[in-house]
N, C-alpha and C positions, 0 to 999 in steps of 0.2 A: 458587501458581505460582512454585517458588524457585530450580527447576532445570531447566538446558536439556532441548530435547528430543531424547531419542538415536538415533541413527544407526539404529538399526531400523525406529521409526515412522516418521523421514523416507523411509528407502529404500520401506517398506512403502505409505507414501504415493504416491509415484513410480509404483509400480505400479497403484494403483487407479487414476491420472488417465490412465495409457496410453489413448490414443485419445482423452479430454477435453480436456486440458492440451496445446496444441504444447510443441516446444522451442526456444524461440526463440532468434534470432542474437543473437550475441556480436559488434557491430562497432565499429570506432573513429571517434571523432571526428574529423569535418573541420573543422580550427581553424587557426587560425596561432601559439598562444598558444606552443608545445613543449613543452607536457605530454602524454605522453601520456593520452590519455583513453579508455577505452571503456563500450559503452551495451549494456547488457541490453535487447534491447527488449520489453519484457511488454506492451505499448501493441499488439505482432500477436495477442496472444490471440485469439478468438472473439468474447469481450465489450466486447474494447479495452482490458483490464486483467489484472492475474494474480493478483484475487481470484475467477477459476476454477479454480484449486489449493487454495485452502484449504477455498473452497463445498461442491467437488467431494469434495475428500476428507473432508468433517466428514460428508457428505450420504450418501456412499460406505458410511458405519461406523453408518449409521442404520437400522431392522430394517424391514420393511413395516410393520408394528405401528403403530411409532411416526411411522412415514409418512404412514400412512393420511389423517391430517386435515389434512397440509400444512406447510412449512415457513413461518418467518418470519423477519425480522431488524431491524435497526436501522441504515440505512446514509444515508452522504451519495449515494449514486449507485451505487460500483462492486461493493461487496461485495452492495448488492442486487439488483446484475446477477448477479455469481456466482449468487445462492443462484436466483434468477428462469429463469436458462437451466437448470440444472442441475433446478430442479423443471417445467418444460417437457420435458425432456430425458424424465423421470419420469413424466408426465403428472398430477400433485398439485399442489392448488394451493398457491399466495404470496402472502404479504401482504408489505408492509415500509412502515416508519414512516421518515420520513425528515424532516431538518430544513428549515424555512421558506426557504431558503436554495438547497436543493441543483439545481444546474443544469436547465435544460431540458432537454440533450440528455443526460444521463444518466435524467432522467424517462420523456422520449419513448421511450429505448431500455426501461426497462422495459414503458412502456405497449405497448412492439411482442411483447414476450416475455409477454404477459398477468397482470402483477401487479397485486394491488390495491395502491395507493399511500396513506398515509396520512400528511398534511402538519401537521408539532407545530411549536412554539416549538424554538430549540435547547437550550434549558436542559432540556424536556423530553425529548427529544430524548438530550440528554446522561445524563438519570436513569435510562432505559434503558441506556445504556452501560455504566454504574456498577453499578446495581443488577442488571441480566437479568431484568427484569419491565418489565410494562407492562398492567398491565388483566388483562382476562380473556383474552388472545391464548393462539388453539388452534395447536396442532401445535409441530413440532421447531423450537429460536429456535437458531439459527447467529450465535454471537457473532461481531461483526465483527473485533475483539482474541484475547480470550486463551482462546478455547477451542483447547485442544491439538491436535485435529485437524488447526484451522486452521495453524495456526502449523506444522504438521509439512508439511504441504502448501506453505506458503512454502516451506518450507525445502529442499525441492529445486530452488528457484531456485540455491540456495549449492552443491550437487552440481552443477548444470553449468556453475557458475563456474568450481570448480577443475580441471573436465573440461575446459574450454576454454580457460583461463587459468591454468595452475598457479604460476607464477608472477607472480601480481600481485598487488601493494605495501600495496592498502587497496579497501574498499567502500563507495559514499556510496549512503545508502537513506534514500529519503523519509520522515517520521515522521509517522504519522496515530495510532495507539493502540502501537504499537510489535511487533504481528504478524506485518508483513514483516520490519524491521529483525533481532527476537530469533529468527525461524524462519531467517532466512538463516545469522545470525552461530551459532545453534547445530549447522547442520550445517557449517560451517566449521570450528568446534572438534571436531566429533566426529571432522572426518577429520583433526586436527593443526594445522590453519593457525592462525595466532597475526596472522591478518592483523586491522590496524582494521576495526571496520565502526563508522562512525560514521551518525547521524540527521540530516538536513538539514531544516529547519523554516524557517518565514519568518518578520522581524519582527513580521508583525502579530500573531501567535501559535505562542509559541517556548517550551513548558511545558517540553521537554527540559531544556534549555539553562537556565532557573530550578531547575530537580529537582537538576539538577547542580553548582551553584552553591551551594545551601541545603544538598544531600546529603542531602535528601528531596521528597518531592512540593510543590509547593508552588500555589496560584490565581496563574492569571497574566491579564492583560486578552487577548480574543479580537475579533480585529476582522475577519470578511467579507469576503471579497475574489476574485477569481479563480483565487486558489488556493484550490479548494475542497477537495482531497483529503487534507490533510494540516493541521493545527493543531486545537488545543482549549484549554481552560482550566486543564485540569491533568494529568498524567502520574498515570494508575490506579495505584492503590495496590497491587491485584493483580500487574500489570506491575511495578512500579519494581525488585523484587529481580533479574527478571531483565535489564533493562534496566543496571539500576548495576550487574550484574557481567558481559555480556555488549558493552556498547557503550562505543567510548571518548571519546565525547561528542555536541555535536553541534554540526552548524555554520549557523549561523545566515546567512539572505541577504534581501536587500531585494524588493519587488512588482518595483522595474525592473530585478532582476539577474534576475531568473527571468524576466520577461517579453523581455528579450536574449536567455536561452538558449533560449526558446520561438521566436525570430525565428532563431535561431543553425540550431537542427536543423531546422526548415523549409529553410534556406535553404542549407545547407550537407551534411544529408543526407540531405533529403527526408521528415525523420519528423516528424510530428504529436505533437505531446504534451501532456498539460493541464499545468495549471502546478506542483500536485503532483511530478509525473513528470521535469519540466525543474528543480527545485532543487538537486536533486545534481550535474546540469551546472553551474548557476552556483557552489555551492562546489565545485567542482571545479577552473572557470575562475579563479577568484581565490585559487587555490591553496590554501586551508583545508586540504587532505589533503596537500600535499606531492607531491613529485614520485613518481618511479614510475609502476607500470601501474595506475592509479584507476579503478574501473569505478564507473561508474554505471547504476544500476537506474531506466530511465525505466518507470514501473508502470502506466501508463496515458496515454492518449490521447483520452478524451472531454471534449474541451474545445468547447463553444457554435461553431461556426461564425460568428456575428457576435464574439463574443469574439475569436474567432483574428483576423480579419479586423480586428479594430480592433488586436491587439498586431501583427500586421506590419506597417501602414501606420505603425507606430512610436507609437500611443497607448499608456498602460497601463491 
């Protein structure tokens, strides 16, 4: 995985999710800070996230053949939402493994979409990530990162940026394996834009942000938290060539700067977001991107309802 993915398979992509995929609003932040800010909101999907682009199109490019016995995947919650509605959609079944960890309400939404669920350590969990095995699991495995499909399927998030936003300054996209991040910024490049897109992570676990520092992967400590959709222990070695030449860094924010921005767009313009999806607002708000037209890509919105309920009443 060493080179971007080209502008054909993205468009090509685009096409397949016609009618899966919305196209969600492009709007700005209600802030007092004076930056401008704006918000991708992938949190309107169908699923609550917009890993029903990449589900959709991996799933899209799969024959009946290899249908037949069902898909699977390896997700904290949203990408085994994708792969879940879209084999619903299908009528094949889904399994998905998911770590010890991952939310209720991204559970429950599976178990509403008829997935089998199956609950590992995260380290195992993680060995799935890495490797693309796990046992004797039947049918097509939809990598939650770096399968190409996927990552082309992001990446017409990046086509209706510049269709909506032609000129804007920089992009902050949550960092979970780096599928949104490299699928966005490679259709940005394919149509000329030289804009940043940088990775937004949080202290608890910020492998970007060490990858880049080292100037290779490196094990970083990984700490659980509310922000479930984005952090891990190290930046895939599959990823990192496109990641180090695709991203121009990334910007690291605290549990309470993300849990503000999560009170912030609640309260200011009515969107729900998990905490994932609200770190690009917080380096945003504290200006890591610099000024200009800064979009931020909120990726999702399945965040616990007591969770929300306890970060507005101001706990974290």
């Amino acid at each position: 995985m060493h080179e971007p993915i080209p502008l054909p398979e993205i468009e090509a992509a685009r096409e397949r999710l016609r009618g899966l995929a919305i196209r969600t609003p492009l709007v700005r932040l209600n802030h007092d800070s004076g930056l401008d800010v704006f918000l991708k909101l992938e949190n309107l999907q169908p699923i609550g996230a917009f890993k029903i682009r990449g589900a959709g199109n991996a799933m899209a490019q799969a024959s009946p053949d290899e249908l037949a016995n069902g898909v699977w995947t390896a997700s904290a919650g949203n990408m085994a939402q994708g792969v879940a509605w879209n084999a619903r959609r299908l009528g094949i079944p889904c399994s998905v493994v998911v770590p010890d960890h991952a939310p209720a309400a991204k559970l429950d939404a599976l178990t509403r979409m008829g997935a089998e669920i199956e609950k590992v350590p995260f380290a195992t969990w993680w060995d799935i990530i890495v490797t693309h095995r796990y046992g004797d699991k039947a049918g097509v495995f939809v990598h939650p990162v770096s399968d190409r499909a996927v990552m082309a399927g992001n990446g017409t998030i990046g086509l209706e940026l510049l269709e909506d936003l032609p000129d804007l300054d920089a992009v902050i996209v949550p960092y979970g394996g780096g599928g949104l991040s490299c699928g966005i910024a490679s259709a940005l490049r394919a149509r000329g834009s030289q804009v940043p897109v940088y990775a937004a992570e949080v202290d608890t676990a910020a492998p970007v942000a060490a990858a880049f520092e080292a100037g290779e992967p490196t094990d970083v400590e990984y700490e659980p938290s509310f922000v479930d959709g984005i952090g891990s222990t190290r930046v895939l070695d599959e990823m990192w060539p496109l990641v180090s030449r695709l991203l121009a860094g990334s910007l690291v924010v605290s549990l309470s700067q993300i849990a503000e921005a999560v009170r912030l767009l609640a309260v200011r313009n009515r969107i729900v977001s998990e905490g994932a999806g609200a770190a690009p607002v917080a380096a945003a708000l504290a200006g890591r991107a610099g000024g200009g037209k800064v979009v931020c890509i909120i990726s999702g919105g399945n965040i616990d309802t007591a969770k929300l309920a306890a970060i507005l009443s101001g706990e974290l």
